[in-house]
MIGUVEX-43535 format. One record per atom (N, C-alpha, C): x, y, z. Coordinates in steps of 0.02 Angstrom, whole numbers, plus 50000, padded with zeros to 5 digits. Last residue first. Layout:
BEGIN
XYZ
...
END
This chain:
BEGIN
509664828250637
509844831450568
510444833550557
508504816450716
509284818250692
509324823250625
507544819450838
507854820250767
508504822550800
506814807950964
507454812450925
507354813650862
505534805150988
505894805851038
506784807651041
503894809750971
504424810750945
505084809651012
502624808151021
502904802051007
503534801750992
501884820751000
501984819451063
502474810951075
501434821350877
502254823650901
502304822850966
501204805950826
501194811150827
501604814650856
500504788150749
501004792150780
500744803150773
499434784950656
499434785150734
499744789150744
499904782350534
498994783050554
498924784050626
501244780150536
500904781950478
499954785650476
501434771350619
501914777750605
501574782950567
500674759450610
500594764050653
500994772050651
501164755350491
500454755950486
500314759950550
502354751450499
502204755650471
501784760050486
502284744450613
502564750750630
502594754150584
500864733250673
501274735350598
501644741650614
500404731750812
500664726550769
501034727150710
500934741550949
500684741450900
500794736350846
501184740951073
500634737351064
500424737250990
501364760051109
501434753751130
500994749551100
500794772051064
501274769250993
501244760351034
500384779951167
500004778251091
500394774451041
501334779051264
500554777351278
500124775151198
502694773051181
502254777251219
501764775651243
503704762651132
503274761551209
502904769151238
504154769551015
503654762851016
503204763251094
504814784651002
504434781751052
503964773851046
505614788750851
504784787750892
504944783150955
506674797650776
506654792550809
505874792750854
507104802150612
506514803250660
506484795050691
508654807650511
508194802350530
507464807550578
509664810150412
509284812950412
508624809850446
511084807950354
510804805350418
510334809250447
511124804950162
511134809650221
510734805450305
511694786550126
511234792150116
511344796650183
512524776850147
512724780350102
512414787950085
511344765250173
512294767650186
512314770150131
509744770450215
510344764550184
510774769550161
508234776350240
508634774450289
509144767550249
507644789750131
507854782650121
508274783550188
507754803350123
507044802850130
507014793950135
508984812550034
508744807750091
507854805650075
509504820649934
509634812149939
509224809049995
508624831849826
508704829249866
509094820649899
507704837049736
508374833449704
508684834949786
506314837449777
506784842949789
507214842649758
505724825949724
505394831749702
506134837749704
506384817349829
506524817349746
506294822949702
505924821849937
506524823149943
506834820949866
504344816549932
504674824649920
505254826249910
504874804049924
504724804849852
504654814449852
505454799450058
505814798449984
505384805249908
504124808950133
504784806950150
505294806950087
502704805550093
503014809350176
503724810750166
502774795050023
502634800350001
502764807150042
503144785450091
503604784850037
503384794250014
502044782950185
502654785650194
503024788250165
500874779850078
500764786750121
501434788250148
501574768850051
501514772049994
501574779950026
501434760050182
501874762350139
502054765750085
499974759450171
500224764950217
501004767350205
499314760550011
499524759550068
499854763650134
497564771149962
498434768149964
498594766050030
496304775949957
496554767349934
497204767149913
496094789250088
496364787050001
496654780150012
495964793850220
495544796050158
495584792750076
497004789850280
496244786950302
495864790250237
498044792650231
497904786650224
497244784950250
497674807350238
497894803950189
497834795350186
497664807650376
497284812150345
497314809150279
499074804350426
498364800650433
497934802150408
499974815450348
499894807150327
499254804150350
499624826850412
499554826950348
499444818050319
499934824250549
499394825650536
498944823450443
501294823850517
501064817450556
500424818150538
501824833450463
501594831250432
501424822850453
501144849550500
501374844250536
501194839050509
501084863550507
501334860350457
501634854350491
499184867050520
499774865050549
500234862850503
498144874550397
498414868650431
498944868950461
498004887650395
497304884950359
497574877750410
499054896150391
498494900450405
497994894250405
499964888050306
499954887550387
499444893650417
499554879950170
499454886050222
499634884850277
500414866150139
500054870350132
500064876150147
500994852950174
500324854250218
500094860950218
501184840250067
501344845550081
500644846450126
501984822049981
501264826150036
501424833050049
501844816749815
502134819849891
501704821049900
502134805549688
501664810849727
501784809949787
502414799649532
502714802449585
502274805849653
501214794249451
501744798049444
501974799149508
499814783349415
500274790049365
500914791049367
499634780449545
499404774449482
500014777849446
499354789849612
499884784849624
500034782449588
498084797049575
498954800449562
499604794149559
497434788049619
497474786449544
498044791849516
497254790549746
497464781649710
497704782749651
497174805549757
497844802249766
497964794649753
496324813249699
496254807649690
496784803449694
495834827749804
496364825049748
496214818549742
494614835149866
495214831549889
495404829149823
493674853749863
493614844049854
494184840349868
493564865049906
493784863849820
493784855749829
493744869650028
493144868949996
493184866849917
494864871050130
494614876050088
493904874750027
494824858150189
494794865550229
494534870050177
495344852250092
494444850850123
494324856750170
496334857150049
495954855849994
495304854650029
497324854750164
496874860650133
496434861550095
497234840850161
496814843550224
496854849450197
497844834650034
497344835750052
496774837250116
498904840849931
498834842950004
498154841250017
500294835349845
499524834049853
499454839449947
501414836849715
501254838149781
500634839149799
501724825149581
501334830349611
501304830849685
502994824349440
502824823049491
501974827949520
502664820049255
502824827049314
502714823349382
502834810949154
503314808549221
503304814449263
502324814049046
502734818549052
502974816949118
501124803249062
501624803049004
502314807349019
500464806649166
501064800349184
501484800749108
500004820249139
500424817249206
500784813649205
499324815149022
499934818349006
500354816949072
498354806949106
498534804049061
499464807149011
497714817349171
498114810249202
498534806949150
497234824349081
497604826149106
498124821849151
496384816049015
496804818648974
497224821149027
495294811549131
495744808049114
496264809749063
495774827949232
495294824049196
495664816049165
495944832649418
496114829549355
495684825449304
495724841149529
495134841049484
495514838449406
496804842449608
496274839849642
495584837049585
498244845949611
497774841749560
497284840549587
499244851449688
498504851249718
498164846649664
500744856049587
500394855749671
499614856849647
502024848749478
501234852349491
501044851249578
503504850749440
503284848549475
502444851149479
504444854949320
504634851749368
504084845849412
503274858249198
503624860649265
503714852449279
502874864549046
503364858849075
503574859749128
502034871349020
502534874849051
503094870949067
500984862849009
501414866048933
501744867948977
500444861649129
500964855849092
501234858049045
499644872449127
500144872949165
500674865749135
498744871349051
499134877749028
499624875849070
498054859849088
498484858849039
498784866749024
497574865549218
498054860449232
498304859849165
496574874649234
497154880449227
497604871349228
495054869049253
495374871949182
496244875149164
494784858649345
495134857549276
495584861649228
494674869849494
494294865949432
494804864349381
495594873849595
494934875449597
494294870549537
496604864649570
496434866849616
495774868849636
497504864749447
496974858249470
496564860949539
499094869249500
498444864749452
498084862849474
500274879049552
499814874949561
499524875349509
501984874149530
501384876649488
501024875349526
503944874649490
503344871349537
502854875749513
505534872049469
504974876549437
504434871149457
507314874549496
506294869749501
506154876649495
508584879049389
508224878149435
507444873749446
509504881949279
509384875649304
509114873149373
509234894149211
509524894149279
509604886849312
508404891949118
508944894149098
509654894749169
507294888249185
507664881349132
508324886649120
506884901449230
507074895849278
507464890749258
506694907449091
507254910349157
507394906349201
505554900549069
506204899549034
506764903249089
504714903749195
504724898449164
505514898049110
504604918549173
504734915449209
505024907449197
503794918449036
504464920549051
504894917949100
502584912149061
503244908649011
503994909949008
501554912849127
502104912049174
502814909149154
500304917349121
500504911549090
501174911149107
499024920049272
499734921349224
500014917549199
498184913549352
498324919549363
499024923949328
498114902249287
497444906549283
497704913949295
498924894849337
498994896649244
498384903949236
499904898849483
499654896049428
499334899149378
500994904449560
500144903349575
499854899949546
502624895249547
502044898949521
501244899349538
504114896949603
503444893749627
502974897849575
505654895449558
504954898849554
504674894649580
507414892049643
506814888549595
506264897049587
508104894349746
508254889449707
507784887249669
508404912949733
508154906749800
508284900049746
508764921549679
508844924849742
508784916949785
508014921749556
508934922049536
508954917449628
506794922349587
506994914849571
507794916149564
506454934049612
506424930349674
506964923249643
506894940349495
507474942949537
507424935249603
505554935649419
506274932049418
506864934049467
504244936549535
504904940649484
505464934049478
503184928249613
503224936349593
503464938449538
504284918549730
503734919949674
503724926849644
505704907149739
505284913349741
504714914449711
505664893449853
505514893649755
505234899249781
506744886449941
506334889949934
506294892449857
506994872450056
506954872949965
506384878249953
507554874350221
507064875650151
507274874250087
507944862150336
508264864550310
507724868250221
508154860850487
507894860950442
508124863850379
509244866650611
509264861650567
508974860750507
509274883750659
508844877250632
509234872750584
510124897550616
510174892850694
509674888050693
508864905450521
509554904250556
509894900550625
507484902350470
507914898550486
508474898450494
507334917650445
506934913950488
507194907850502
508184919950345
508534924250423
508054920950466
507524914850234
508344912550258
508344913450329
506354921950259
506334917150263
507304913750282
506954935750188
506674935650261
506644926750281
507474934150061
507834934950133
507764931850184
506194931050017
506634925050002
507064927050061
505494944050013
505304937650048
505574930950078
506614950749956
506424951450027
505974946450062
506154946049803
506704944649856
506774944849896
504374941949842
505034944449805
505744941949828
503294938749907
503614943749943
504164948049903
503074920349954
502844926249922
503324932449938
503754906849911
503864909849959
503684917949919
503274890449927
503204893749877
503164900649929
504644877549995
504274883950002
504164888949953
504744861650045
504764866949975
504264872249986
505774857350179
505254857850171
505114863950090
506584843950284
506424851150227
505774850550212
506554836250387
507014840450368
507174843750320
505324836150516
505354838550466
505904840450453
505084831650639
505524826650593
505364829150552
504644841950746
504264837150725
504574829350669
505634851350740
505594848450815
505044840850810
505384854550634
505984855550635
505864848050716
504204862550639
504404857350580
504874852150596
504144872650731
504004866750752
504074860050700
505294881150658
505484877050718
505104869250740
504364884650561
505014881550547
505374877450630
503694892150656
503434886150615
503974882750578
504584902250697
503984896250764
503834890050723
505124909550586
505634904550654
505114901250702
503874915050552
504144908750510
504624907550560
503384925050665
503214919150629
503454913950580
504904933650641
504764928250703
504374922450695
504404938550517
505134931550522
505034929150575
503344945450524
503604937950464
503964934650498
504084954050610
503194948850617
503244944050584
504974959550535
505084958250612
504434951250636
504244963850447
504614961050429
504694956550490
502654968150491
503054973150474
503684965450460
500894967350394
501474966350454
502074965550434
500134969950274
500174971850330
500794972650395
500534961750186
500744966950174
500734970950239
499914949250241
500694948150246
500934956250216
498534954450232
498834951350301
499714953350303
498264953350086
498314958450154
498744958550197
498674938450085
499024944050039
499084950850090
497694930550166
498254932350173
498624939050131
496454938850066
496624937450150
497294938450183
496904944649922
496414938749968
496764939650029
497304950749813
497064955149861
496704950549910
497964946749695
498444951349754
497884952549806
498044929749751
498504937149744
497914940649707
496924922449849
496974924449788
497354928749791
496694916549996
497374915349980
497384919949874
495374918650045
495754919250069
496334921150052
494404919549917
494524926949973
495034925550011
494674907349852
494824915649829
494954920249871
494064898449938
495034900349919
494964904749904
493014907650047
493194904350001
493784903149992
492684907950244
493024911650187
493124908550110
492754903950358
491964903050319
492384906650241
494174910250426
493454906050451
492964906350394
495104920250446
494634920150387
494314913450388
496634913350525
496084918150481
495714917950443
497184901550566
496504899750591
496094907950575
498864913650569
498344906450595
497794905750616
499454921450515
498704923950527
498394917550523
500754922350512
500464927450559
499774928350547
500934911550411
501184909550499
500934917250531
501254914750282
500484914250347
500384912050398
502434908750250
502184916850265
501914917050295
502444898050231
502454897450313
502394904350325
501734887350130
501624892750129
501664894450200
502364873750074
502154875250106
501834883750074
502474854349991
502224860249970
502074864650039
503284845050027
503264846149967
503084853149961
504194839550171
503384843250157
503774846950094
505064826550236
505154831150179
504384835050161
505584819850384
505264818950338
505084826250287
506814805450409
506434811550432
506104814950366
506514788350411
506724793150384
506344798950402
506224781250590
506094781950497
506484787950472
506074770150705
506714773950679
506464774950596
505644766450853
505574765350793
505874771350751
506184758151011
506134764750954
505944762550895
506334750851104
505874751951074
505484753251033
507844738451141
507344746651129
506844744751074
508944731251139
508264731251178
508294737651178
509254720450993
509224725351018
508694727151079
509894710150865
509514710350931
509684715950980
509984717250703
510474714350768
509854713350820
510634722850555
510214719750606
510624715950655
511274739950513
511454732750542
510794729350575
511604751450422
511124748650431
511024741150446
513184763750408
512894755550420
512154756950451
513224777050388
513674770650381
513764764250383
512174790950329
512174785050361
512724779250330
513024804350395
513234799850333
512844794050376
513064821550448
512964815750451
512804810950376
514394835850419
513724832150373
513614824250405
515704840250421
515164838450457
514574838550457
516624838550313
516364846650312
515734847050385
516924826850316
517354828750326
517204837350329
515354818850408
515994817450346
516494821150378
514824809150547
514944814450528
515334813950467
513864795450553
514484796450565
514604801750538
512724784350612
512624788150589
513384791350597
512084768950612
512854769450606
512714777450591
510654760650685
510714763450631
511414769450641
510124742350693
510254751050716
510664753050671
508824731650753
509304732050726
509704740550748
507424723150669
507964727250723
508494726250708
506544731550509
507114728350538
507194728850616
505254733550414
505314732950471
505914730850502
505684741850242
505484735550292
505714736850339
505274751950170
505234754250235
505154744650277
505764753050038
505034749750036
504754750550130
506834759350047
506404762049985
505664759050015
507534754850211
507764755650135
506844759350097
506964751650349
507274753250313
507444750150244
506504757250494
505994755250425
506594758550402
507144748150648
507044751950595
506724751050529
506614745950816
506444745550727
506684750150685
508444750350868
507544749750888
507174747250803
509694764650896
509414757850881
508644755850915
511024773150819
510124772850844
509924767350835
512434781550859
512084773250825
511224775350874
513724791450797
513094790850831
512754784350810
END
């Protein structure tokens, strides 16, 4: 397969024409095989497809619930909003809802996505059987029990407030699995119980102190940032310049009770809100969740999964544009999408 048009390619997303060698292996897995410049007549703009750090697609059956609601009331185990909600409805309900939102991920240039996946093991099932017949592809971290974490490729943990989560936690290092946390979320206080845990990875930092920034970059943790839930829900936005400064940091879009998981949405929202570049806002869309995951893609160069998102340049909204970062990034949407490759 060859795609050709701008491509943003390698780590730093330079602008090339040119196209892009995509070639099945031997188990049929696309391989990018060449990244050639060349004179080309198309349009396209061609990026790496793209990786959401942090979801929650359980709540795909109670989109836009609980209006005026705090985090607590909505999303607090055991007894907030969703929690209800997802005890409520019957299996059959879950999974159709997660096959719509996994789909539209899917149909959007999402090719994974890290799912803190409530429920137990049956949660972890149900989710598999939601993406049967999808490209996309989950990194699901059970929650609850270690049975979830034998069952899926990691824990997710609520975080420190709601359990010190040590057991867990060694059962995961003993399994050589991720281990993910939220921090920082509501206030300061649950982010150093959670770094003792040495995770893998922290979600939301929104309320980092300078001791805590300060271990961040010492202990090289990465962080998954979400900041359209974080304003949806009333707890303030993250300080994604100064995450940057630190450590690693992805984008995730969260609730799907609260945000779309669309992470076209998620990036402009981000670069219009925070003193990073727009290349940075990609890198974070893309490479640096797919490092979170231990993942290879999220990079357009030979050798890496053929894991792309082809755009439309000559849409109505993309035509004319001077930077294809800068428009991919603060413009583009799914109405722009004009292939994935997965």
């Amino acid at each position: 397969m060859i795609v050709e048009g701008t491509v943003l390619r390698g780590p730093d997303f330079e602008p090339v024409e040119g196209r892009v060698v995509v070639k099945d292996d031997a188990e049929g897995n696309g391989e990018i095989t060449a990244v050639e410049e060349a004179s080309v007549d198309s349009s396209q703009i061609i990026i790496p497809a793209f990786v959401n750090a942090h979801t929650h697609i359980g709540d795909s059956i109670a989109k836009e619930a609980g209006g005026g609601l705090s985090l607590d009331e909505l999303v607090a185990p055991p007894d907030g909003l969703k929690h209800r909600l997802l005890r409520q409805a019957s299996r059959e309900e879950k999974v159709a809802a997660m096959h719509r939102s996994a789909t539209f991920m899917q149909e959007t240039g999402t090719a994974s996505f890290l799912e803190f996946r409530e429920g137990g093991v049956e949660g972890v099932y149900a989710l598999r059987e939601a993406v049967e017949g999808l490209d996309v592809e989950p990194v699901i971290l059970g929650r609850e029990t270690v049975e979830a974490m034998e069952a899926s490729e990691g824990f997710g943990a609520s975080g420190a407030r709601d359990g010190e989560f040590s057991r867990e936690r060694t059962a995961t290092a003993r399994a050589g699995k991720l281990f993910g946390i939220h921090a920082g979320e509501r206030d300061a206080m649950d982010i150093n119980p959670a770094l003792d845990l040495d995770p893998d990875f922290l979600v939301h930092v929104v309320h980092p102190e300078s001791l805590h920034l300060d271990r961040i970059e010492d202990s090289e943790v990465p962080v998954a940032v979400c900041p359209r839930s974080n304003l949806v829900t009333g707890v303030g936005v993250p300080p994604i310049a100064e995450l940057v400064d630190r450590t690693t940091v992805a984008l995730g879009t969260d609730n799907v009770m609260l945000n779309s998981p669309s992470m076209f949405r998620e990036m402009e929202f981000a670069a219009k809100l925070a003193d990073v570049s727009a290349t940075e806002v990609l890198r974070m869309a893309t490479r640096n969740g797919a490092k979170i995951a231990g993942l290879d893609w999220g990079v357009i160069e030979e050798g890496r999964p053929g894991k792309l998102l082809v755009l439309d340049g000559d849409s109505d909204n993309l035509a004319g544009a001077q930077d294809a970062v800068r428009a991919v990034v603060r413009r583009a949407g799914a109405s722009d999408v004009e292939r994935v490759v997965l």
